[in-house]
N, C-alpha and C positions, 0 to 999 in steps of 0.2 A: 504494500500500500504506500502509496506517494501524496505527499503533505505537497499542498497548492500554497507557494508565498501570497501571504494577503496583503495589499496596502493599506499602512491607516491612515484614518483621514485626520485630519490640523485637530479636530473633536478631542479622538482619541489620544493624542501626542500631547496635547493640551492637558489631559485628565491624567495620564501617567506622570507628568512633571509638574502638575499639583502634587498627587500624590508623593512623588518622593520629595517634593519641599517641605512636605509637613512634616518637620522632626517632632519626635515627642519632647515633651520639658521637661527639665529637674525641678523639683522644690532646693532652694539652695538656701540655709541658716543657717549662723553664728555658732561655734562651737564653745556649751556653755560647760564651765569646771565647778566642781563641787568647792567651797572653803574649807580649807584645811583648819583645822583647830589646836593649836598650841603645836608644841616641838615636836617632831616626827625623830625615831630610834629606827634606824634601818631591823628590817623584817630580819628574824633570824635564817641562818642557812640552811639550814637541817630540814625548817620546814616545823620546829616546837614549836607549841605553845608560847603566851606569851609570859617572862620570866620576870614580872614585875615585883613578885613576892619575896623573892632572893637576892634583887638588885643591892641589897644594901647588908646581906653577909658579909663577915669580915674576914679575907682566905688570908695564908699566912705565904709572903712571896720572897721567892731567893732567886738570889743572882749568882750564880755560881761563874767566875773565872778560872777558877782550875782548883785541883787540889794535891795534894803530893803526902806521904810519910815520913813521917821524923821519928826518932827513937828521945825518950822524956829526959835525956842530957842535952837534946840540942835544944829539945822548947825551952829549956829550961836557962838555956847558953841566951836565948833571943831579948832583945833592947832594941831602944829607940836607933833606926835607923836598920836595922838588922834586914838583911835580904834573904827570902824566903824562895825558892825555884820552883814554879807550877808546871803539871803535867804540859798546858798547854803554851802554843807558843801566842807571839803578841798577835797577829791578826786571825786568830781564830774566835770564830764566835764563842758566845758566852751561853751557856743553859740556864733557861728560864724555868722555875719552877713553882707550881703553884701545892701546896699544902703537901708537899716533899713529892709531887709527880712531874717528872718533865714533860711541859708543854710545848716552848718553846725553843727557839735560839735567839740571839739580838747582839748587835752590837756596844760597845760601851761608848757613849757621847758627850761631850762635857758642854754646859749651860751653865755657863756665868763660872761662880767658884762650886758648882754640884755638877756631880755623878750622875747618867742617866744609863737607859736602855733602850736603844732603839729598834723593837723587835719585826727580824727580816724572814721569820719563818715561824708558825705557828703549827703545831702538829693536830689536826682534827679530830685523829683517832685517839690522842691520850683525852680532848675533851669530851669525848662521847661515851668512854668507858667509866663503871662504876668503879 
């Protein structure tokens, strides 16, 4: 079977290019945000609960730079000024610990005449275990 080309008439040509001028429309609005309400605490990682009840425990923290063994004639030898040799050497990080579990590592930083820790690695799994 054989399709016969039909001509259209100016009609026709006319009503097709109405038709495709008619685009549909958007509704287009302002994008409105909710108020935030006092200081925002970044969401925990894990995905807990929120930990407001325990915010203000008081854990017991140690900075450990290294440690080494002496026999009790040499502690006992030690005075003002007296050099002690730690396992670690000087650019090795420092072990952060919280209520005697290592958590972290950090560096050591000085502000002003104090001591700080500036911690470059935290361990997630010592904070997730009991």
């Amino acid at each position: 079977m054989s399709k016969r080309a039909t001509k259209l008439t100016a009609e026709d040509l006319a009503a097709l290019v109405d038709e495709e001028a008619a685009e549909p429309t958007a509704s287009v609005r302002p994008v409105e945000f909710a108020e935030l309400e006092g200081p925002q605490r970044p969401a925990a990682k894990s995905g807990t609960a929120a930990l407001g009840f325990i915010l203000d425990v008081p854990l017991e923290v140690q900075v450990v730079l290294g440690s080494t063994r002496l026999p009790v004639r040499q502690v006992l030898e030690l005075g003002p000024g007296a050099v002690v040799e730690l396992d670690k050497a000087y650019a090795d990080p420092v072990d952060v610990y919280l209520n005697g579990r290592l958590v972290a590592h950090g560096e050591v930083v000085v502000a002003g005449e104090n001591f700080g820790v500036k911690i470059t690695e935290i361990f997630s799994e010592a904070l997730s275990e009991e």
